[in-house]
C-alpha positions in Angstrom: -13.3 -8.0 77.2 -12.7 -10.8 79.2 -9.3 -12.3 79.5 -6.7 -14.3 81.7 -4.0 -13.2 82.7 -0.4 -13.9 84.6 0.6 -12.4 87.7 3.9 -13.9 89.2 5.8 -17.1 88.2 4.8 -20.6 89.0 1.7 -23.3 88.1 -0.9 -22.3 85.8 -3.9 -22.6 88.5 -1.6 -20.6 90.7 -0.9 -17.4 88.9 -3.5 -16.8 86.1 -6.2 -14.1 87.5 -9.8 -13.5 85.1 -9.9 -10.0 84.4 -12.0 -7.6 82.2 -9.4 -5.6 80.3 -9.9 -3.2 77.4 -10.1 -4.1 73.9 -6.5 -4.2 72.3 -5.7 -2.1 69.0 -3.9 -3.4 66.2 -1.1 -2.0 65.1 0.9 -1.8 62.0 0.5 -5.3 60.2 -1.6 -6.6 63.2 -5.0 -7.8 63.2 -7.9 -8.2 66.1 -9.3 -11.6 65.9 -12.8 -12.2 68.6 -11.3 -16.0 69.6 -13.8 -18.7 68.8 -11.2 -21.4 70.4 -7.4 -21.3 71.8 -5.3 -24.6 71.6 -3.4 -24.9 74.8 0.2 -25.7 74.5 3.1 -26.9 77.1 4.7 -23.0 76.4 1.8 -21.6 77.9 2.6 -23.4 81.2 6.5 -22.3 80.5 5.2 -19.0 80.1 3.3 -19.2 83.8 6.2 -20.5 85.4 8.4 -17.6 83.9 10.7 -20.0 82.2 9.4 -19.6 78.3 12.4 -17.7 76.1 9.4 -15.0 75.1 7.7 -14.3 77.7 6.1 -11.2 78.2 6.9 -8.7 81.0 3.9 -9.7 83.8 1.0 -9.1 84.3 0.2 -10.8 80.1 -2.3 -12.9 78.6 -0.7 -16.0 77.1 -2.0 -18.4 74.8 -0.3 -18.9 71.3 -2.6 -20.9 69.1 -5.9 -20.0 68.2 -8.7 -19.9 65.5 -11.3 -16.7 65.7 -13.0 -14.1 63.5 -11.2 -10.7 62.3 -12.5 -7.9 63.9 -10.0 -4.7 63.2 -6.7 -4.4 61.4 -4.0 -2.2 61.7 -2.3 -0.4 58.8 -0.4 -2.2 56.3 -2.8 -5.6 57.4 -4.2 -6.8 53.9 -6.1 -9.4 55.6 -10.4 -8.6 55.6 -12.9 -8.1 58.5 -15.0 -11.2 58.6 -12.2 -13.2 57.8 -11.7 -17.0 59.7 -8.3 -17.3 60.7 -6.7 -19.8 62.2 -2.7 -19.7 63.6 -0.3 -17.8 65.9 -1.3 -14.9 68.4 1.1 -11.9 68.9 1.5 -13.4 72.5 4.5 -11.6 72.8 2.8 -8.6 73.3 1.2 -10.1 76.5 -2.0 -10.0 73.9 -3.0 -13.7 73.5 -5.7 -15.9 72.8 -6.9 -16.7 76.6 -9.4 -13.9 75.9 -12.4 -12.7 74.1 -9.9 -11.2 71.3 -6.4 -11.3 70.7 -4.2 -9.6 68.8 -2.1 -11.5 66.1 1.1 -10.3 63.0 -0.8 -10.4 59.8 1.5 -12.7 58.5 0.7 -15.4 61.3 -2.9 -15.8 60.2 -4.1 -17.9 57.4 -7.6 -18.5 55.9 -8.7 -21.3 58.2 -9.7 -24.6 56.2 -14.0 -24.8 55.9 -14.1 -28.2 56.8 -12.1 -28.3 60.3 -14.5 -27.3 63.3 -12.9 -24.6 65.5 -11.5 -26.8 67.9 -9.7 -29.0 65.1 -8.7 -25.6 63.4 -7.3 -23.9 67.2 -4.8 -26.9 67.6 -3.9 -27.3 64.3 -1.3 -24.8 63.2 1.5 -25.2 65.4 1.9 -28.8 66.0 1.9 -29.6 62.8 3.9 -27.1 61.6 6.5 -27.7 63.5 6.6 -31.4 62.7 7.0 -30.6 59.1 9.4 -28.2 59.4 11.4 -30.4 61.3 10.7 -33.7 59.3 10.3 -31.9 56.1 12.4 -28.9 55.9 14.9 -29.8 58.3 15.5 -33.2 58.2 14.7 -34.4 55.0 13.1 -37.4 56.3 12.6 -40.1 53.7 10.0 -43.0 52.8 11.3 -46.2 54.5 13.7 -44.4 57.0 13.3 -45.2 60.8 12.1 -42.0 63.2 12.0 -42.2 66.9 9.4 -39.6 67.9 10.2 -38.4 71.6 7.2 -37.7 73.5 4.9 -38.9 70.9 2.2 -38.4 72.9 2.5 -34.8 73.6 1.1 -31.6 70.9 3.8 -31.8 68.4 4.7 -35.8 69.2 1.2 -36.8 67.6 1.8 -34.1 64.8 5.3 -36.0 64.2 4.0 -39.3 64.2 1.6 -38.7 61.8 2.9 -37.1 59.2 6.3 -39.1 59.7 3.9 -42.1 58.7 2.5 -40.0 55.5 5.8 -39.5 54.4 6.2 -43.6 54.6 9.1 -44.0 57.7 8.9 -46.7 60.0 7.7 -44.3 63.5 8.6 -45.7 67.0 6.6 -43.7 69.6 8.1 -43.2 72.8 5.8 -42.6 75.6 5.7 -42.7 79.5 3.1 -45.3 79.5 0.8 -47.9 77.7 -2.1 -46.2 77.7 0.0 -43.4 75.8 1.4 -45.7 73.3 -2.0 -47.8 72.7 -3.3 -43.5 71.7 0.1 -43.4 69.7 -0.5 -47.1 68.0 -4.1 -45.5 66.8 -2.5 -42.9 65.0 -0.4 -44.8 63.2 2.7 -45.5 65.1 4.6 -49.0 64.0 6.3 -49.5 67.4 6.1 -48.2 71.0 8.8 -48.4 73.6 7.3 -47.1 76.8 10.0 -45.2 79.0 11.0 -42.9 82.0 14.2 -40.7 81.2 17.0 -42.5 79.7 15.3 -46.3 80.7 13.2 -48.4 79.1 10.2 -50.1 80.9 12.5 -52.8 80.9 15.1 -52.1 82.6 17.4 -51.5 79.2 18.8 -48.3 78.3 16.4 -46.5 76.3 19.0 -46.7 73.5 19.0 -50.0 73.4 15.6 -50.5 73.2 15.1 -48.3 70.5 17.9 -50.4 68.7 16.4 -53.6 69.0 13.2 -52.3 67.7 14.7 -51.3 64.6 16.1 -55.1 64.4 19.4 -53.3 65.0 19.2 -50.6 61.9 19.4 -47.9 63.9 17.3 -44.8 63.6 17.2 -42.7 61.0 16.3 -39.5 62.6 15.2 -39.0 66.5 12.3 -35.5 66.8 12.5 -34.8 70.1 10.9 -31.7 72.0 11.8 -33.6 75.3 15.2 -33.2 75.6 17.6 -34.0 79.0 18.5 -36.9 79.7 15.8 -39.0 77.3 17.0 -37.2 74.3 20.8 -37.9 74.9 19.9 -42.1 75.6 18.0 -41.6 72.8 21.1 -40.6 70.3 22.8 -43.5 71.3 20.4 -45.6 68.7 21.0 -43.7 65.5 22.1 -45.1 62.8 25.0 -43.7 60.6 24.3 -40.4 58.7 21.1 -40.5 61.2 19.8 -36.9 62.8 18.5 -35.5 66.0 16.1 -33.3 65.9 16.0 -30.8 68.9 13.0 -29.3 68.6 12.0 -28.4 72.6 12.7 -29.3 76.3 9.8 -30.5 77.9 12.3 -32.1 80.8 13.7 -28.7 81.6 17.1 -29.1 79.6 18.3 -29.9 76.5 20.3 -33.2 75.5 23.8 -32.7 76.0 25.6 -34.4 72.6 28.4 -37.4 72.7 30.4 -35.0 69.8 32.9 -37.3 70.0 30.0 -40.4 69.2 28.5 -38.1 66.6 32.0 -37.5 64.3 32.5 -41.3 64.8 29.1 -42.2 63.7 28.9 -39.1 60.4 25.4 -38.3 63.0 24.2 -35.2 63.3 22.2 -32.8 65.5 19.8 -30.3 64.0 18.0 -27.2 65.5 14.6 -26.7 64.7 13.0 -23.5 65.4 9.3 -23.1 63.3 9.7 -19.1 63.3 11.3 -16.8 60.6 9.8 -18.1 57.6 8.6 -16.4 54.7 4.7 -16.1 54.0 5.1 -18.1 51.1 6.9 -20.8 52.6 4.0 -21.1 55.4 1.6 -20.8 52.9 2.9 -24.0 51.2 3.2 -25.9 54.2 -0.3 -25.4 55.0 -1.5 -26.4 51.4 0.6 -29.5 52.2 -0.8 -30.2 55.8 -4.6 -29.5 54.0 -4.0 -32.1 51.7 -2.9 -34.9 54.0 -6.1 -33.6 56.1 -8.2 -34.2 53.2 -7.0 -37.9 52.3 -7.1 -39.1 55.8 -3.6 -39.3 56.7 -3.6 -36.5 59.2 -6.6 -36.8 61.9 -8.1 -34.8 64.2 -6.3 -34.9 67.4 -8.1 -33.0 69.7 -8.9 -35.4 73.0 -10.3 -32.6 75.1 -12.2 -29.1 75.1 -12.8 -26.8 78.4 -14.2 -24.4 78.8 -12.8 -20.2 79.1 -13.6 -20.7 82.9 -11.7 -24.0 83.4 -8.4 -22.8 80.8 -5.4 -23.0 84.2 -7.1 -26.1 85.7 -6.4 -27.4 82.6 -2.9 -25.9 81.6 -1.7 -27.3 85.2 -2.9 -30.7 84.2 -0.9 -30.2 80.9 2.4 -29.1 82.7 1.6 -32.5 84.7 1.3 -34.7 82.1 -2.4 -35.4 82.6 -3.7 -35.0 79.4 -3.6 -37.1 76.2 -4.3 -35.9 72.9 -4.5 -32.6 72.1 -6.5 -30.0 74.7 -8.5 -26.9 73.2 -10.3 -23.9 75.6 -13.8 -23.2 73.3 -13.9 -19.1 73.9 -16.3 -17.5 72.4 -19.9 -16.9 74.0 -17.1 -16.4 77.1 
């Protein structure tokens, strides 16, 4: 089968190498899926540049979304040949869905909807799950609250801004430019305060700025996968009894907390990490994402497909910031 994968640390273009490789075999509570498309997502980059928490000893195949066919499964899989899948590859494995077929936990595949086309289906999954279990499960985010989305622009930025909009908050978008927060304003987003690090376009602290768009209410709840020094400007604007989500760190580094600020202000920072729940719980969030699918609220968000061939041209753009909306690799015919 065809497949790429990473040899040495360092940009996407630079270290992924096409090879033919043998079929990998599932085992216990695995499946095979033949990959029909593979979203690509800023931890595939992390996991090129050797900086990603999981990743695999070298040479792998990355790639963590994806939506394909099941084509084997391993004892204990209760899952059927034939089946469409879409969600999480076994990546960790160095198995993962850059290539003709990946290799994927039982429990991290789920019946993939009948009306979402492969590419919707391949970005789907992880985005938005990881924007309702940080808006939803985590941080209890409530109609008519204010949320700051931090790199709204970005995979689980659009997913945030959505659904924080279906839940009925007031969603300020915060973006690195206007033709990012004009993408942002389409998808739903009440306010847009365009900024670089911890500064406004302005010239104001980002903090401020975020303040003033609230009419001085202060946020309700900040999701930020940026982190560094954006995220710690951006706590300065929450409100009392407000929350932080840290939910990545795009910049490198995570925000470093004014503890101090935070016991003043009754504020609080949560951790949200979209791994370790049970089956049922995931099944219910999906029933929940399907429905806000199906009545419009969430759209499809997928601004690019490339092809198998063109997947670390692409990646590097994506650890540049060079892509808006979400970017899918179509993969099979590959």
């Amino acid at each position: 089968m065809k497949a790429w994968q990473v040899h040495g640390s360092g940009e996407p273009a630079d270290v992924l190498r096409q090879v033919d490789r043998e079929l990998p075999e599932p085992g216990a509570e695995q499946v095979r899926i033949r990959v029909a498309a593979a979203g690509l997502g800023l931890p595939d980059v992390l996991m090129c540049r050797g900086s990603y928490p999981l990743t695999p000893p070298l040479p792998f195949t990355p790639g963590q979304e994806l939506v394909g066919t099941i084509t084997a499964v391993g004892p204990g899989a209760e899952v059927a040949l034939g089946t469409r899948v879409l969600g999480v590859s076994d990546f960790v494995s160095g198995n993962g869905s850059f290539a003709t077929e990946a290799l994927a936990h039982a429990s991290t595949v789920f019946p993939a909807p009948a009306g979402m086309d492969d590419a919707a289906a391949a970005g789907f999954w992880i985005p938005n799950m990881t924007a309702w279990v940080g808006l939803v499960d985590r941080g209890g985010l409530k109609a008519g609250e204010h949320l700051a989305v931090l790199g709204a622009a970005g995979g689980s930025g659009i997913a945030a801004v959505q659904l924080g909009k279906a839940t009925g908050a007031t969603v300020l978008a915060v973006v690195s430019d206007e033709q990012r927060g004009e993408y942002c304003r389409s998808l739903g987003a009440d306010h847009v305060v365009v900024a670089h690090g911890e500064t406004a376009s302005d010239g104001t602290p980002l903090g401020h700025a975020l303040r003033e768009a609230t009419d001085w209410a202060g946020l309700d709840m900040i999701f930020d996968p940026v982190g560094g020094a954006q995220g710690t400007a951006a706590m300065g604007a929450l409100a009392r009894d407000g929350r932080h989500l840290a939910v990545g760190f795009a910049s490198g580094t995570w925000p470093t907390p004014d503890v101090a600020m935070m016991v003043m202000t009754n504020t609080t920072l949560v951790g949200v990490l979209a791994a370790g729940y049970s089956r049922a719980h995931l099944e219910g969030i999906l029933r929940g994402l399907e429905e806000l699918v199906d009545t419009g609220a969430i759209a499809n968000t997928v601004g690019e497909t490339v092809s198998f061939n063109d997947i670390p041209e692409a990646l590097t753009r994506l650890g540049g910031r060079k892509v808006l909306g979400k970017i899918v690799a179509e993969i099979g015919g590959a």
